[in-house]
N, C-alpha and C positions, 0 to 999 in steps of 0.2 A: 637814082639807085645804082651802086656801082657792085658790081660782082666779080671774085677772084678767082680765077681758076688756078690749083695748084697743081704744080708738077710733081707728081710722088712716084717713085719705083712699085711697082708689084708684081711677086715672086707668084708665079704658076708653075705646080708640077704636074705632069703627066701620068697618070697612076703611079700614085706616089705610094700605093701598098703593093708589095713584090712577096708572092708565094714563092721560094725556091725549091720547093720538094722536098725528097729525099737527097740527104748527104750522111758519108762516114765520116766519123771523126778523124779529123787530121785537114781535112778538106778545106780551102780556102775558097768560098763564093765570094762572086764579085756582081754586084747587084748596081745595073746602072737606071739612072731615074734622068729623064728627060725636065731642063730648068728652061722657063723662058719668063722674060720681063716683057708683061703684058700694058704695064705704066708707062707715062710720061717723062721718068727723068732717069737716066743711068742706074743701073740696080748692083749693088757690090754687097756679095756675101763675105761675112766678117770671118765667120767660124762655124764648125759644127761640132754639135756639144754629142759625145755618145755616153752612152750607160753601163760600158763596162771595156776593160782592153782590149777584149777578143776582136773590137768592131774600131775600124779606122775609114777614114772618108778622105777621098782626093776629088778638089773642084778648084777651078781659076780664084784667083783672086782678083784679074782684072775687071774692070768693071764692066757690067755687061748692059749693052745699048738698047730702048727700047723695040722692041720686036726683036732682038736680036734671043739665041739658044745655045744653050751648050748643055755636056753630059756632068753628072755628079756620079761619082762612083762611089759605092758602101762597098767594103770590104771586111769578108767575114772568118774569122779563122777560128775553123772549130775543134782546134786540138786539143784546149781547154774545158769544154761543152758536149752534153748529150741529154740526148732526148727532145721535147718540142720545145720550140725558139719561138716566143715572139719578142722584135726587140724596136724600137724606136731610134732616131736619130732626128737631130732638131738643129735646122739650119739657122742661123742668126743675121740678117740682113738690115739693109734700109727702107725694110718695106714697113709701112706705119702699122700695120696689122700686125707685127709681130712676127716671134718664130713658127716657120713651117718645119711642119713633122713629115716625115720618112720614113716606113716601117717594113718591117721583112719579118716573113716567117716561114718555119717550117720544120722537118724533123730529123734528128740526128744520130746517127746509130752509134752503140758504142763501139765497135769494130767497121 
């Protein structure tokens, strides 16, 4: 009997749900989420998909080594928005499990 062990990337995030509070409109939070590849073979995040302009994300594209961490920044600009936020963002990787979600929320004055 012969058995395969496969090398597959996977994405773990660190409290991947972020409360930011209170903010006034105009305000730009910057929500950083802790990535590490807990898998066996090099993890590379492709893209991240968001739900609307207000919300933009910067992360490496290099590929990331297992055990190896780095930070994923959501950025939120609520010049556009008021009142309660809750919003998603969905990382797109090599991990077989699919896309991992990222989500922020909180409330937004209109002044």
């Amino acid at each position: 009997m012969t058995s395969f062990a496969f090398s597959q990337a996977k994405l773990q995030v660190k409290n991947a749900k972020v409360n930011f509070g209170f903010a006034k409109r105009g305000d730009v939070i910057r929500n950083n989420y802790h990535v590490c590849n807990t898998g066996k073979a090099p993890l590379v995040i492709t893209e991240a998909e968001v739900s609307c302009s207000c919300t933009s994300v910067e992360f490496s594209r290099q590929p990331l080594l297992p055990g190896q961490s780095m930070t994923v920044t959501v950025i939120f600009n609520t010049a556009s928005v008021y009142g309660r936020q809750d919003r998603s963002v969905y990382l797109k990787s090599n991990d077989p499990r699919g896309d991992q979600q990222l989500r922020y929320k909180g409330v937004v004055s209109k002044k």
